[in-house]
N, C-alpha and C positions, 0 to 999 in steps of 0.2 A: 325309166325303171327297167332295170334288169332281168330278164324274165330265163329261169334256168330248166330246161328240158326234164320230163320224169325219166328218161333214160337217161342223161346223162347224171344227176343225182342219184338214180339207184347203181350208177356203175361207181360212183364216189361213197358208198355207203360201203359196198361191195370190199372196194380196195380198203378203206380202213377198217373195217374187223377184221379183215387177213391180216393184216400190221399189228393190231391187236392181238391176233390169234398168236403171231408168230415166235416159237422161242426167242427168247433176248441170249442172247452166246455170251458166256460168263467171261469178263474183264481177269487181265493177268491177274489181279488182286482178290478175286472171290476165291474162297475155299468153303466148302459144306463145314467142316469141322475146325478151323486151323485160322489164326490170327497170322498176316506176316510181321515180323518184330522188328526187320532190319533188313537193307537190300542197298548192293551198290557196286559197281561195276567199274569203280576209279575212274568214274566221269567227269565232267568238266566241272570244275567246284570243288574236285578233291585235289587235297597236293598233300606233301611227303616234307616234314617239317627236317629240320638240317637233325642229326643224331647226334646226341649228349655222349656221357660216358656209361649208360645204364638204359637208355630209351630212344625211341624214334616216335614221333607222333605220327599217325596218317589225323588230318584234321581238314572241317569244310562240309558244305552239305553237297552232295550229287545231285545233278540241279536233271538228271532223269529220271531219279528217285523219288527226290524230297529227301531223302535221309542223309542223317548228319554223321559227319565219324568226329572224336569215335564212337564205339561203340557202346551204347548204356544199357542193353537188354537186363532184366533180373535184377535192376539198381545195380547194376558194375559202374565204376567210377574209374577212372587213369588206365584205360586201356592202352593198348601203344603197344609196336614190336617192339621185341626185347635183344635185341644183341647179347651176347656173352661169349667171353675170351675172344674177342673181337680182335685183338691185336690193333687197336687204333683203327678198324674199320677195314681193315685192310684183309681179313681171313672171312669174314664175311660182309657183304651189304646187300642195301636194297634199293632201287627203285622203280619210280610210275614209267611208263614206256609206252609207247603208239606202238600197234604189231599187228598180226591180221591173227583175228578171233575166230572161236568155236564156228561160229556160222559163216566166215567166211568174208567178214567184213572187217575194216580195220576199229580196232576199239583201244581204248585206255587199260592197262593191266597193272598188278602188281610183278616186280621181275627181280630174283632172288638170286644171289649166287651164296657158294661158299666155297673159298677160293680153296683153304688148305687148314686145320684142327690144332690148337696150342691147347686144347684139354677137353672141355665140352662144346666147343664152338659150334651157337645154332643160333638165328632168330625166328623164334615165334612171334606171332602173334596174340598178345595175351587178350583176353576178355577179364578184368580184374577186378577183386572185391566184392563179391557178387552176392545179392543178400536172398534171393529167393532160388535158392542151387537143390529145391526139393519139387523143382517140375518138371516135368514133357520139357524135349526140346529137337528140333529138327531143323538141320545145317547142311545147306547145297552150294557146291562152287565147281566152276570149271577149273583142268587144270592140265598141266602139261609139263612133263619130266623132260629132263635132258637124257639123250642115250649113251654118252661114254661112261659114266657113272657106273653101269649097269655090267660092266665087264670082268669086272674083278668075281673071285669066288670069296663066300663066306661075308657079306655085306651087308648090314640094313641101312636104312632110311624112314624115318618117323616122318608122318605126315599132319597124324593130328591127333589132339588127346585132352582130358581134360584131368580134373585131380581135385579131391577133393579136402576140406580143412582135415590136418593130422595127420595126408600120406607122408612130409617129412618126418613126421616125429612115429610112422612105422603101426601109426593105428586108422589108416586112410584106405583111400579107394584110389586106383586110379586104371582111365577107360582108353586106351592107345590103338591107333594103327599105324604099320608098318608096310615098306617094301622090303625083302630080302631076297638076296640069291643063295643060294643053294653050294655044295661043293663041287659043281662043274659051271657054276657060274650062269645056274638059270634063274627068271627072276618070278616068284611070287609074293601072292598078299599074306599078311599075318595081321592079325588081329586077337586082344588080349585087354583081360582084366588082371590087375596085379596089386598084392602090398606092397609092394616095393619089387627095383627091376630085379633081385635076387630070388623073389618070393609071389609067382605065378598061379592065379588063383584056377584062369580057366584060359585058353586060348583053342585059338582056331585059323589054320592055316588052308591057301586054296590055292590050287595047282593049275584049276581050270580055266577060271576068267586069264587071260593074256593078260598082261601090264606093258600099255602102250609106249611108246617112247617115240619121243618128238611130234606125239598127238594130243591132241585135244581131247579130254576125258571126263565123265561126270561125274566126280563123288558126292555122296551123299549120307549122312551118318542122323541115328533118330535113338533114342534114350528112354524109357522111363526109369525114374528116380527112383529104388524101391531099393527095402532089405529082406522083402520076402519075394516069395515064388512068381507073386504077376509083375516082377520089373523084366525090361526085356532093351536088349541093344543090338543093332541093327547096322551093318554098312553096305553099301551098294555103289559099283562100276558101273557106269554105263546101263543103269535099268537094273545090272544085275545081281544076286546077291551075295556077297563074299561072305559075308557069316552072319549067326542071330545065333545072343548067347538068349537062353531066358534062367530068370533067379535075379537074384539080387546086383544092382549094380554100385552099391557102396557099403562098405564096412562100417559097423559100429555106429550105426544111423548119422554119420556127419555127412553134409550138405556141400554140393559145389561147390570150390571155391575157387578156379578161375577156369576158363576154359582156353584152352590152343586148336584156335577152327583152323589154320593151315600153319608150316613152320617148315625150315627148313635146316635138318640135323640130322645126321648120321657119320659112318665111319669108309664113307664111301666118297672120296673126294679128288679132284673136284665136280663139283656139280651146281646146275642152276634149275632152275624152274620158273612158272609162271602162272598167275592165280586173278580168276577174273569172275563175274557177275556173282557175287555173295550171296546167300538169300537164308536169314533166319526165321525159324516160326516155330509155333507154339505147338505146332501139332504138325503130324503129316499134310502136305497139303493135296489137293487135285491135281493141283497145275501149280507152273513155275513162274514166279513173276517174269522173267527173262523167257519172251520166245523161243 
């Protein structure tokens, strides 16, 4: 028979209600308010399907995540970058690449060029079809510009944007950000709500966050869906804030209907880029699934 000491039992009594007592540190995945929808880092499990004449699949589950592309947040169906005026691939393409990441380590990325413009040449990446385009939504990814791009005067570059049913046909919303330079060829953010690119509802431009070039950078972009007073849009660099419109962020009560989380198109060419740890949710979160 085993006979266990009263001191050494109350020192074992001792040590687990401190373990008990001790806050539990919340997992990349808890958020107080915020479900995560979607996350992926173009890990191993993801690959880059060969491009049609209209589409390129990213398809596969990221076996870091769990998460599958594409992407089905909101019931979206046929997601997939969208090439156009492609020139047979050759004015712009994309692919997956090994490179050394935000933190410092080597990871999996998305890596974008566009070589040179036969009319609108850009690929987004579309989120498509989307049936619930009438909620909160918050969209974080690292990302990294190229610097000759950036030399020219008078330039933009879109980075990401969404639109909702009806802005072709002139009765829509649509929620845009930009890089542009200036007429000495300096570069800032711009960000805009518009009926269309002719017809500017509200914008807002900043001078003071830097726009990095050949760095690693955080955006981050959060939405409520609204046609009255409490809708509100938000983007943020690196922590910090480039603009917040509040009011309405759609016209004529119509609903999302695809979103562009990263894309690569503008009038500033050539240029490449690179786009890595995704992370959708439902609400702003705490914390980022990605350390």
């Amino acid at each position: 028979m085993t006979i266990t000491s009263p001191l050494k039992s109350g020192w074992l009594s001792v040590a687990l209600l401190l373990v008990l007592a001790w806050p539990v540190q919340p997992s990349p995945l808890m958020a107080e308010n915020a479900k995560l929808l979607f996350a992926s880092g173009f890990n191993k499990g993801v690959r880059l399907l060969p491009a049609d004449p209209y589409y390129q699949v990213i398809k596969g589950k990221d076996r870091k995540t769990g998460f599958r592309w594409p992407i089905k947040i909101r019931g979206a169906s046929n997601s997939a970058l969208h090439p156009i005026d492609h020139d047979d691939h050759n004015a712009v393409s994309n692919q997956i690449r090994k490179v050394i990441g935000h933190n410092g380590k080597p990871t999996r990325v998305l890596y974008s060029v566009e070589r040179y413009n036969t009319g609108v040449t850009q690929s987004p990446y579309e989120i498509l079809n989307i049936k619930q385009g009438r909620k909160d939504l918050y969209i974080r990814y690292w990302m990294k510009l190229d610097s000759p791009s950036f030399r020219a005067k008078n330039k933009w570059r879109a980075l990401f944007e969404y639109k909702t049913v009806g802005y072709g046909k002139g009765d829509g919303f649509r929620l845009i950000s930009y890089v542009y330079t200036d007429r000495k060829g300096r570069a800032y953010w711009h960000w805009q709500g518009d009926a269309n690119p002719q017809k500017t509802i509200w914008e807002i431009d900043n001078h003071n966050i830097p726009v990095p070039r050949n760095k690693w950078f955080l955006t981050e972009y959060f939405w409520r869906w609204s046609e009255r007073d409490d809708g509100v849009a938000w983007w943020k660099i690196n922590g910090k804030l480039v603009g917040k419109h509040r009011g309405p962020t759609t016209r004529n009560g119509k609903k999302i209907n695809f979103i562009m989380p990263f894309q690569i198109y503008g009038n500033s060419n050539p240029k490449h880029q690179w786009v890595d740890d995704l992370e959708i949710w439902d609400g702003v979160p705490e914390q980022s699934y990605f350390p």
